[in-house]
C-alpha positions as CSV (number, residue, x, y, z in Angstrom):
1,X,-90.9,-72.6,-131.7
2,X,-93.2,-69.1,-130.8
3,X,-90.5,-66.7,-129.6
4,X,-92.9,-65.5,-127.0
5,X,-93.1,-69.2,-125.5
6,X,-89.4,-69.8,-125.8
7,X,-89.5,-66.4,-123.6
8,X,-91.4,-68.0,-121.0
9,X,-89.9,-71.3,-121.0
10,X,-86.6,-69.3,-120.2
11,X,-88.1,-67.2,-117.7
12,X,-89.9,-70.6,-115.7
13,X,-86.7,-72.3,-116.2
14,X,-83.9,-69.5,-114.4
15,X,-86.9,-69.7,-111.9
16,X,-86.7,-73.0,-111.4
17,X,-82.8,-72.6,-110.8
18,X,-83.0,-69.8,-108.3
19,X,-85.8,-71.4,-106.3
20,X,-83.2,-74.1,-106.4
21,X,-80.3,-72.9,-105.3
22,X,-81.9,-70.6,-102.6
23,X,-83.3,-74.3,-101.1
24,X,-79.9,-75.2,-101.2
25,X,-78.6,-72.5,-99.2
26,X,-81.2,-72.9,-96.2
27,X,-80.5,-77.0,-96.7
28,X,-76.4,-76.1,-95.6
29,X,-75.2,-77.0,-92.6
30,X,-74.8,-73.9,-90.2
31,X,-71.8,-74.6,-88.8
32,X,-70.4,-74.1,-92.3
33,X,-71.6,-71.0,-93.0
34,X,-69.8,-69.9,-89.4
35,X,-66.8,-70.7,-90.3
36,X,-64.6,-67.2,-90.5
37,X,-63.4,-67.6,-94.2
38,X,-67.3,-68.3,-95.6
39,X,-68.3,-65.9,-93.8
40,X,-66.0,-63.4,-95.2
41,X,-66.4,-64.3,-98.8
42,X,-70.1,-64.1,-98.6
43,X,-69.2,-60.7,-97.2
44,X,-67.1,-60.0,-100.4
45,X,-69.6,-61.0,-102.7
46,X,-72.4,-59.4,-101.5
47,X,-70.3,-55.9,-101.9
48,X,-69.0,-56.9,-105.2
49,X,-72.6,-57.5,-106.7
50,X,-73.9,-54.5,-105.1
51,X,-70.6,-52.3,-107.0
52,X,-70.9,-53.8,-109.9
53,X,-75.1,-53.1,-109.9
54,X,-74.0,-49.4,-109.4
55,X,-71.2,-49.2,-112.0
56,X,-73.6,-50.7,-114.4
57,X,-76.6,-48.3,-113.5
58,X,-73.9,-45.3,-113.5
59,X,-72.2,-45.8,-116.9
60,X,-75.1,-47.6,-119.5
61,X,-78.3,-46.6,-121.3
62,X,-79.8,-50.1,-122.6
63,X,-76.5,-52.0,-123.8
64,X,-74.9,-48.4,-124.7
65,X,-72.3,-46.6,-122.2
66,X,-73.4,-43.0,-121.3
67,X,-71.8,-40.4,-119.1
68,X,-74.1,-38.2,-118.1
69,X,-75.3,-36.4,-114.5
70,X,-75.5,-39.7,-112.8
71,X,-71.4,-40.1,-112.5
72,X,-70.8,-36.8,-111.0
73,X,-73.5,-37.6,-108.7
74,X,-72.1,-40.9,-107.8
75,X,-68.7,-39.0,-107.1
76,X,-70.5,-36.7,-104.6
77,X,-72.1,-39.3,-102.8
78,X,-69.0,-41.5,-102.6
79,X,-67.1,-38.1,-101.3
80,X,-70.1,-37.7,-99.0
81,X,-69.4,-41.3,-97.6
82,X,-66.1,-40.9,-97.5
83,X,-67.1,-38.2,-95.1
84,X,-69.2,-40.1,-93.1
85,X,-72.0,-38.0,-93.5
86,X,-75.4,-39.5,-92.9
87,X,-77.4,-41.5,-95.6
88,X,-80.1,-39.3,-95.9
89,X,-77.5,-36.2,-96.8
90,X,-75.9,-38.6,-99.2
91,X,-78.9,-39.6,-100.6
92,X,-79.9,-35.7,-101.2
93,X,-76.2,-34.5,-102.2
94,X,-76.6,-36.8,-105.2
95,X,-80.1,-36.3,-106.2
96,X,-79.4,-32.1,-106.2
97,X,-76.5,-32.4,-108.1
98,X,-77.8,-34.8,-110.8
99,X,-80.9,-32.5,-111.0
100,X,-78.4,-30.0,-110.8
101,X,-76.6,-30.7,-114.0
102,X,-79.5,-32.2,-116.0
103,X,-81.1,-28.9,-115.5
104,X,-77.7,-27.1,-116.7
105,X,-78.0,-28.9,-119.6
């Protein structure tokens, strides 16, 4: 089989499955997703997927870990956080001292 239609084939099929299970998650019952403990794992995984998203943008080039300005940047926002300081300082604390440190070298 043609790699590039094997490709495609893959792509429409994990289509297929999402479109799937996202009409299985409006076809649930309501009351069931009110329920304390759902609700809580739902909460759980949805900050799990969202850490692991950043970890994995902070630490890898293609399939190859790299350290470079984006973890010291990722400290300084989670500091800035930890602060409470608003999004939009966060958001520029990082930036400036990525750019910072790429521009150092």
């Amino acid at each position: 089989m043609n790699p590039d239609v094997a490709t495609w084939l893959a792509v429409l099929a994990a289509s297929a499955v999402c479109f799937g299970i996202k009409l299985v998650g409006h076809l649930v019952p309501e009351h069931w997703l009110a329920e304390p403990r759902v609700a809580r794992t739902a909460s759980l995984v949805t900050v799990a997927l969202l850490a692991a998203l950043v970890a994995v943008q902070t630490v890898t080039t293609g399939q190859a870990v790299s350290l470079d300005a984006r973890l010291p940047a990722l400290v300084v926002a989670a500091v800035a956080l930890a602060l409470r300081a608003p999004f939009v300082v966060v958001v520029i604390l990082a930036a400036g001292t990525a750019a910072g440190l790429r521009a150092l070298g």
